[in-house]
TORDRENVO-215397 format. One line per 3 residues: number of its first residue (from 1); their letters; for each residue x, z, y of N, C-alpha, C. Coordinates in steps of 0.2 Angstrom, whole numbers. Atoms other than C-alpha are relative to their C-alpha. Example, Ala and Ser with C-alpha at 12.3 -4.5 7.8 and 13.67 -1.06 7.14 Angstrom:
TORDRENVO-215397
1) as) 4/0/-6/62/39/-22/4/0/6 | -4/-1/-6/68/36/-5/-4/3/5
END
This chain:
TORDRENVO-215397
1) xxx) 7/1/3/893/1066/-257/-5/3/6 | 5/-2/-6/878/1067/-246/-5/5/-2 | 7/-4/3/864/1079/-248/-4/-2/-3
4) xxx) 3/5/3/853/1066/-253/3/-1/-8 | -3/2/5/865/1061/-267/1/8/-5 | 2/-6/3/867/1079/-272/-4/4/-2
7) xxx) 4/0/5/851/1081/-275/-3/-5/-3 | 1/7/5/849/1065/-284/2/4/-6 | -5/-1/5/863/1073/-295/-3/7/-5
10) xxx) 2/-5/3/854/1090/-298/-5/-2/-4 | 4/3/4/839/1081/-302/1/-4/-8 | -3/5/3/848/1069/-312/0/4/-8
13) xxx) 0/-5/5/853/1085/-324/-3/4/-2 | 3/-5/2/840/1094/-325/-6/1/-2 | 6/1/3/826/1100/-335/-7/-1/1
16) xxx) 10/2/-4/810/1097/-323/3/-7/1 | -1/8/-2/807/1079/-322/-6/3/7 | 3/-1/-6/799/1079/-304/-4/-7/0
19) xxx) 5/5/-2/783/1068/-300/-2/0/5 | 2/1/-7/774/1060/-284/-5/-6/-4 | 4/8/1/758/1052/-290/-8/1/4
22) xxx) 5/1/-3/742/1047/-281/-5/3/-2 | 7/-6/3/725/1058/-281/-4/-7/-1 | 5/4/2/717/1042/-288/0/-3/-9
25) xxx) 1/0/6/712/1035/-304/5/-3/-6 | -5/1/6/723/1035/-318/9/3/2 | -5/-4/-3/735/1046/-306/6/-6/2
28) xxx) -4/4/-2/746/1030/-302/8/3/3 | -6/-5/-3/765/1037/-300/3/-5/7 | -3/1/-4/775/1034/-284/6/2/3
31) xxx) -6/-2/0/789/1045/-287/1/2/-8 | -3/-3/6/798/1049/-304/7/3/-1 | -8/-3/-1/814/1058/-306/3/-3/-6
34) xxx) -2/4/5/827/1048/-317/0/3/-7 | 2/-6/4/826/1061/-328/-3/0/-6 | 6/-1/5/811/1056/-336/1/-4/-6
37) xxx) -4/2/5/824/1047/-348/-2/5/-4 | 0/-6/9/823/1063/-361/-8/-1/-4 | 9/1/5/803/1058/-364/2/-7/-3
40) xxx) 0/8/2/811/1039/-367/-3/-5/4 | 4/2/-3/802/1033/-352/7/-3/5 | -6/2/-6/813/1022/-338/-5/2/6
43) xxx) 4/1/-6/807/1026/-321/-4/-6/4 | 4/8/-3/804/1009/-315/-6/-1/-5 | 6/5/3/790/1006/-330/-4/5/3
46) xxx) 6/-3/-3/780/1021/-322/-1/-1/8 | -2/2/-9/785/1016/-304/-4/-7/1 | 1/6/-1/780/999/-309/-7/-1/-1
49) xxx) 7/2/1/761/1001/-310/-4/0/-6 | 2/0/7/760/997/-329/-2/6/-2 | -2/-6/1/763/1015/-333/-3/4/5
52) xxx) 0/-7/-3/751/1029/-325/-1/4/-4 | -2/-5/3/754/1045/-328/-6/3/-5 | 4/-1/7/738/1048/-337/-1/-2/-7
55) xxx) 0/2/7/742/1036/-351/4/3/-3 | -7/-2/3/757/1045/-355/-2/10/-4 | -1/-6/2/746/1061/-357/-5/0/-8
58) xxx) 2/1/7/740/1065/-376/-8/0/1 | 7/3/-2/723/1058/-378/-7/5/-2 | 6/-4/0/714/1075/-383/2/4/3
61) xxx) -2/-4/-7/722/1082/-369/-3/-2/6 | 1/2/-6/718/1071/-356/-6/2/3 | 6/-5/0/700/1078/-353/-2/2/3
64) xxx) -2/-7/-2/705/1095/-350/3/1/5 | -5/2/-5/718/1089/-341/-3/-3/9 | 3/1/-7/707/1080/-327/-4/4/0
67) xxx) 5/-6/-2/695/1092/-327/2/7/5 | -5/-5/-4/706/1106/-322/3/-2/7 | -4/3/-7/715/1095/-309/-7/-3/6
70) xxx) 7/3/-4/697/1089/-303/-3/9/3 | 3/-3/-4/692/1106/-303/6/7/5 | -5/-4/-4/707/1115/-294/0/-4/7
73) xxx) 0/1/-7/707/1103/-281/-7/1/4 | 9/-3/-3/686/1108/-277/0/5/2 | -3/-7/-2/693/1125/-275/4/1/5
76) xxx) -6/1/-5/707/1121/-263/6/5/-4 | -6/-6/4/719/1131/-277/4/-8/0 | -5/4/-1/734/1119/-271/6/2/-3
79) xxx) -3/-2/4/745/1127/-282/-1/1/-7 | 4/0/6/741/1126/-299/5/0/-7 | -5/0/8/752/1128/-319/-6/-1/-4
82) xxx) 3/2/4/744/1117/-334/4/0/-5 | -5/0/6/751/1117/-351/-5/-4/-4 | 2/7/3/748/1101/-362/4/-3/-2
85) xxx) -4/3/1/755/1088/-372/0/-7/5 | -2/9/-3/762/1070/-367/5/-1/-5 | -3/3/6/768/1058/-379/5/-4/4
88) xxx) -7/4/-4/785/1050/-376/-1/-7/-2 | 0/5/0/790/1034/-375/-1/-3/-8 | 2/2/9/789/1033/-398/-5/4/0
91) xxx) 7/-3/2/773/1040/-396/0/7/-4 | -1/-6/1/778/1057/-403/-2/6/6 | 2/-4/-3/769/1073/-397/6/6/5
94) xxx) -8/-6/-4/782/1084/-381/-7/3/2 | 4/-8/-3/773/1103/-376/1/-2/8 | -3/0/-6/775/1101/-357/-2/5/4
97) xxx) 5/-6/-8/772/1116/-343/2/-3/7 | 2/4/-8/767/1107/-327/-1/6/4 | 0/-5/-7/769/1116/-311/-2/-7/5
100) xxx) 4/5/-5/757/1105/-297/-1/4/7 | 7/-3/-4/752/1107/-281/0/-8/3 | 5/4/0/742/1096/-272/1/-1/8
103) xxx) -3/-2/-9/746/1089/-254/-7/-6/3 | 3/1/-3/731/1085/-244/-1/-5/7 | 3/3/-5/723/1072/-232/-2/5/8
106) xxx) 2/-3/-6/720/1075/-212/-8/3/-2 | 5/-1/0/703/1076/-219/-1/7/-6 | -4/-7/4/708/1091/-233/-3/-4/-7
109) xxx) 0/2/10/704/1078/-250/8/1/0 | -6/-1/4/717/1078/-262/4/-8/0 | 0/6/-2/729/1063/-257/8/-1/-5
112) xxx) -4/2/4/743/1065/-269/3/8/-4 | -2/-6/7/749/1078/-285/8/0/0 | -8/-2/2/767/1083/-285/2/7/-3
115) xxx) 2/-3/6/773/1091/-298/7/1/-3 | -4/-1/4/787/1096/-311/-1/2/-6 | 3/-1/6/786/1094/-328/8/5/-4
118) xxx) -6/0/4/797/1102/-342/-1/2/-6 | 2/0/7/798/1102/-360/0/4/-3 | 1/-7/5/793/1117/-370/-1/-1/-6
121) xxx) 0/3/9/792/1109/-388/1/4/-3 | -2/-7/6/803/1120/-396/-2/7/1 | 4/-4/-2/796/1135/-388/-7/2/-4
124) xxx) 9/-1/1/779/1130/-392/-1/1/-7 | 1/3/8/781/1123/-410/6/2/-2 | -5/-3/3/798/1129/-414/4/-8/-3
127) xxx) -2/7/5/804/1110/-419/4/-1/7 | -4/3/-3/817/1103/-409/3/-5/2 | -1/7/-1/819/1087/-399/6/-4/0
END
């Protein structure tokens, strides 16, 4: 097994789904970890442009959500933890705590959001997925 493959595999089983998506409008994804199976979601439908990441986030979230990520990169705070929902793939509300940081252009904008999601539901709400 290759390194490569070995962390495919650790990602593969585990509970951060990892993202790679672009500092532009509707956050466009360009990486997903396969992972992202447990929201009901296939990585090819957010990989394939139909699917960005901000549709996927709850709609009185969303908001709060850009707002914060607009205003941590104004700051240069490139490390940053948000908690919020996202609805899975049957529209059902998931709790998620995001861990981001923010990787930077030669020029120092924000040129892509990478990140680890992971499900806190039961935690949050005490119900279980």
């Amino acid at each position: 097994m290759t390194e490569i493959e070995r962390i495919q595999a650790i990602l593969k089983n585990s509970q951060a789904v990892i993202f790679y998506w672009k500092a532009t409008e509707g956050w466009p994804v360009e990486y997903v970890s396969e992972n992202i199976s447990m929201f009901g979601y296939q990585a090819k439908d957010l990989l394939s442009g139909h699917t960005a990441y901000s549709s996927i986030v709850h709609p009185q979230d969303i908001t709060r959500v850009g707002e914060e990520v607009e205003q941590y990169s104004k700051m240069h705070k490139d490390e940053f933890r948000q908690v919020y929902r996202l609805l899975d793939a049957n529209g059902e509300t998931r709790w998620i705590d995001d861990r981001t940081f923010i990787e930077r252009d030669k020029d120092g904008n924000p040129a892509y959001y990478v990140g680890t999601i992971i499900d806190i539901t039961q935690p949050k709400t005490g119900r279980r997925k």
